[in-house]
C-alpha positions in Angstrom: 133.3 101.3 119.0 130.0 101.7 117.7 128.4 105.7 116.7 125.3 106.4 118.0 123.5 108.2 115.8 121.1 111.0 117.8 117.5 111.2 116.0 116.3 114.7 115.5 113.3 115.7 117.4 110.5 116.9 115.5 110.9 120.6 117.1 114.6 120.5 115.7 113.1 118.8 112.4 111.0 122.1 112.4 113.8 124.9 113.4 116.1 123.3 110.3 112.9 123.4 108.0 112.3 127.0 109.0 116.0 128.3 109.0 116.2 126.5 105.4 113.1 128.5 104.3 113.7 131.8 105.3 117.2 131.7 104.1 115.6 131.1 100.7 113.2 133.4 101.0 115.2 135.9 101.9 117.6 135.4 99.0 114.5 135.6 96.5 113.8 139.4 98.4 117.1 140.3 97.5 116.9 139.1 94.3 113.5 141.4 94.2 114.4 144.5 96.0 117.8 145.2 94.3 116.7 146.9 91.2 114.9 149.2 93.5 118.2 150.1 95.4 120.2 150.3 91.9 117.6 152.6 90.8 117.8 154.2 94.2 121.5 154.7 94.2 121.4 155.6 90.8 119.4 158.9 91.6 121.9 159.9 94.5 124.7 159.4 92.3 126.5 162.5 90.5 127.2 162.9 86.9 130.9 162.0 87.1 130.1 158.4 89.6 127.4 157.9 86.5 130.4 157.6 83.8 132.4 155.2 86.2 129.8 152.3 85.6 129.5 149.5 87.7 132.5 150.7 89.5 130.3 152.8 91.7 127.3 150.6 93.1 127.3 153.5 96.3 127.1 156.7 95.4 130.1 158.6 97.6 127.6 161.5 98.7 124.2 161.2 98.5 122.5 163.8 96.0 119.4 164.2 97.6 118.9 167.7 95.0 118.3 165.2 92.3 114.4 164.5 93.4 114.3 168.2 93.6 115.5 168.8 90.2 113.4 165.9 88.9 110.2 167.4 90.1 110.8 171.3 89.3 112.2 170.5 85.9 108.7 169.3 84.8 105.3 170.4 85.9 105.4 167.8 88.6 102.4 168.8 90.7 100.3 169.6 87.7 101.1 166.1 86.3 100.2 164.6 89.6 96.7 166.6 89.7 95.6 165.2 86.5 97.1 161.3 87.6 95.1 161.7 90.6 91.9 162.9 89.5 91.5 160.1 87.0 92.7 157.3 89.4 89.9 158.4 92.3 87.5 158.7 89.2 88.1 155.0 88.0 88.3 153.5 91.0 84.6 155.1 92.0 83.7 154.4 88.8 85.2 150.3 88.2 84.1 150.0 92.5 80.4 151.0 91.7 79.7 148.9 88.2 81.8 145.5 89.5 80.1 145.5 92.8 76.5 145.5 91.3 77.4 143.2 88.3 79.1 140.9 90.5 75.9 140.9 92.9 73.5 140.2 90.2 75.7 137.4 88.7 76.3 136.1 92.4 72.8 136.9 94.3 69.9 137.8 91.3 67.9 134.9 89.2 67.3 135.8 86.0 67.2 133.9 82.9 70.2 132.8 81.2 72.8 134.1 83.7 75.2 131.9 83.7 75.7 131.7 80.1 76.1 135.9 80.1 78.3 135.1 83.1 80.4 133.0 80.5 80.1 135.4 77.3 81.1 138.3 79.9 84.4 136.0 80.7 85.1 135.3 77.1 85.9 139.3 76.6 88.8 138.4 78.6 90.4 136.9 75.5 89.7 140.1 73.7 93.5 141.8 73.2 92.4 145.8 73.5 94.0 146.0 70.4 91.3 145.0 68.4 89.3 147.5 69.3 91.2 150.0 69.8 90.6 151.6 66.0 86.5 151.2 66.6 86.7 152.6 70.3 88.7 155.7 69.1 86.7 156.5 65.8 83.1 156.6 67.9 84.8 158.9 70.7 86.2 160.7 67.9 83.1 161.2 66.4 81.2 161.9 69.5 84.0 164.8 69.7 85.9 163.3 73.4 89.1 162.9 71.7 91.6 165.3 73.5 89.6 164.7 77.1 89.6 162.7 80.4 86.0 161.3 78.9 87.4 158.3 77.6 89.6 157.7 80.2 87.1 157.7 82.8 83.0 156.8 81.5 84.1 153.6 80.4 84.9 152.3 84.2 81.5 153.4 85.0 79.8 150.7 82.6 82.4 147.7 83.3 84.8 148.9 80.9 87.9 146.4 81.8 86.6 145.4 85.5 85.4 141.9 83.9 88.3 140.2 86.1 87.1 142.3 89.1 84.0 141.3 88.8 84.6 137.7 88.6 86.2 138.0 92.1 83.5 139.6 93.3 81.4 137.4 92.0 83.4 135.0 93.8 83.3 136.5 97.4 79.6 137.3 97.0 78.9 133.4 96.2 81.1 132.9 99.9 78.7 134.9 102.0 76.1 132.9 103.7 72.2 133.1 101.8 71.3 132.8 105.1 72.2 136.6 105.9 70.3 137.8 103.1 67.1 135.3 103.2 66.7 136.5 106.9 66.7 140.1 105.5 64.2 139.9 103.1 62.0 137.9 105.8 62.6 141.1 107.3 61.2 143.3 104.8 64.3 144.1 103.2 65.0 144.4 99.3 67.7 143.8 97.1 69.0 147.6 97.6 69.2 147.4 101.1 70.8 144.0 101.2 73.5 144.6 98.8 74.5 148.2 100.9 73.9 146.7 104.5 75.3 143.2 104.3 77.1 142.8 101.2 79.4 145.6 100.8 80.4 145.7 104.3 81.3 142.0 104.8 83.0 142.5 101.3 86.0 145.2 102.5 88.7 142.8 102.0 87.8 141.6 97.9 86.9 145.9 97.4 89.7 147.2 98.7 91.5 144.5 96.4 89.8 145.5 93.8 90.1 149.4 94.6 94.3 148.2 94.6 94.2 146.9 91.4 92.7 149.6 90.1 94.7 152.3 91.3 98.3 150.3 89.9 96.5 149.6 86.8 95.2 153.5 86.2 98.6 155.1 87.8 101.1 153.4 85.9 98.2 153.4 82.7 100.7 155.0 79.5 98.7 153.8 76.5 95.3 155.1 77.3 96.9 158.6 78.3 98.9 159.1 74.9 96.3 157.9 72.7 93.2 160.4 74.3 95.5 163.0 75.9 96.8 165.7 73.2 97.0 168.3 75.4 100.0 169.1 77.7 98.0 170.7 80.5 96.3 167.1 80.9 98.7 165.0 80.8 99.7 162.3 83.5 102.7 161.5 85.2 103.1 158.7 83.1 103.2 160.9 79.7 105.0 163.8 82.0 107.7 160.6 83.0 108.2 160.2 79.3 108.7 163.9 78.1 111.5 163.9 80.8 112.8 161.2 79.6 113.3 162.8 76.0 114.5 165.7 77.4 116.8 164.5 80.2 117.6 161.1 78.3 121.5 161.4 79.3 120.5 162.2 82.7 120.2 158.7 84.1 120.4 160.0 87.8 117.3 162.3 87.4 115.2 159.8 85.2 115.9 157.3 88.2 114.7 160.0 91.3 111.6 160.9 88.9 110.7 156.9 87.9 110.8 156.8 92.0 108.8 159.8 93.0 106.2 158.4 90.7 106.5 154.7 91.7 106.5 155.4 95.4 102.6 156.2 95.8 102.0 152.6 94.6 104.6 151.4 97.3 103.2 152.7 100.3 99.5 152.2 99.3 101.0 148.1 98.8 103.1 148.2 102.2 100.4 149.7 104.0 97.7 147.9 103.2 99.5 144.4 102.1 97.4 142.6 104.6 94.2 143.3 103.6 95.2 142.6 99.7 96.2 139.2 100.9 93.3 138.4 102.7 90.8 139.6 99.0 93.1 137.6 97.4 92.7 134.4 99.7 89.2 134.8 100.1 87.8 135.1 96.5 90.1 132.1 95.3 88.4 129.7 98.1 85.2 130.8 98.2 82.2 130.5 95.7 
């Protein structure tokens, strides 16, 4: 008796693929979000579940009073002021000098562009500890140590924005000349054509690049210690790690204040997740 062996249509070639995939994919999110639940439970967990160890992965009663000790055993909201101020500064600041570099390099002739274009890139390479001794003598000497100054001027002038920039450039190259060339026929200048065409068709790589920025500045602990010396400015990364020396045994609390401080960055990610795709997608095939 001979087995006849049924071919697969293409539509059930296509449900196996997809079943196959999203298994997979779901076993990498686990893989993903489970320190975030550890670090979750941990904060809900009591003292004595603490000293059981990996015996107790779920905490028995939720401790929801840990997040409330975490924030009103440290000047939480005053920590938060001072994150938030420099954040919004350096994102106005990295947002106004990438946007107009990136349109010269994209839209401007001038001479020798492309090879400043290349030495701009090479700075890239430069580690920031190099010149990191230089950079804090001359803000010393100007007399900025101990302020937000340093923290903030340098995003104005393009101070570590050369990788935004580049993707700017990127998305600027993408835009039809078209638009712009029927501007100036128009009458229009440079001005009006980088605030009227540019910047508006260019939401998807600036709010990218105002992401970036904001994870970058928010979780920022080196800057902070090395130009902050006073308590009343510090930033809830600094304020993270004088909790930590003062509540080091206090794993549970360490874990709700490492969340309270992480969870601005996850909504700002979940909420806007589809517009940072489409930056991302759109620099890397344009230009």
């Amino acid at each position: 008796m001979k087995i006849v062996k049924k071919k697969l249509t293409k539509k059930q070639r296509n449900l196996i693929k997809n079943i196959i995939l999203h298994t997979i994919l779901i076993v990498l999110s686990f893989c993903f979000v489970f320190p975030f639940l550890w670090m979750l439970f941990t904060a809900l967990k009591t003292p004595q579940e603490l000293l059981k160890g990996t015996a107790v992965f779920f905490p028995e009663e939720p401790q929801w009073e840990n997040f409330v000790k975490a924030i009103t055993s440290i000047p939480f909201f005053k920590y938060l002021k001072n994150s938030l101020l420099i954040v919004v500064l350096v994102i106005i600041g990295t947002l106004f000098s990438s946007t107009t570099a990136a349109y010269a390099f994209a839209r401007l002739r001038w001479k020798g562009r492309d090879k400043w274009f290349i030495i701009m890139l090479a700075t890239m390479m430069i580690p920031i500890q190099v010149i990191l001794i230089p950079t804090y003598v001359m803000y010393a000497k100007i007399g900025w140590l101990g302020t937000r100054i340093p923290l903030i001027l340098p995003a104005f002038f393009g101070g570590g924005a050369v990788f935004y920039i580049f993707l700017l450039r990127q998305f600027f190259k993408g835009i039809p000349k078209e638009l712009s060339e029927s501007a100036m026929m128009d009458g229009a200048g440079h001005l009006q054509i980088f605030l009227k065409i540019m910047l508006p068709l260019s939401k998807p790589a600036i709010i990218t690049v105002a992401l970036f920025t904001f994870m970058a500045t928010w979780n920022d602990y080196f800057g902070p210690l090395i130009y902050l010396s006073n308590p009343d400015h510090w930033t809830l990364a600094l304020g993270l790690r004088a909790f930590q020396m003062q509540f080091g045994g206090r794993y549970e609390l360490m874990m709700a204040a490492s969340i309270l401080i992480m969870l601005p960055t996850l909504l700002i990610f979940f909420f806007t997740q589809k517009t940072f795709v489409q930056g991302i997608t759109f620099t890397g095939i344009k230009g």
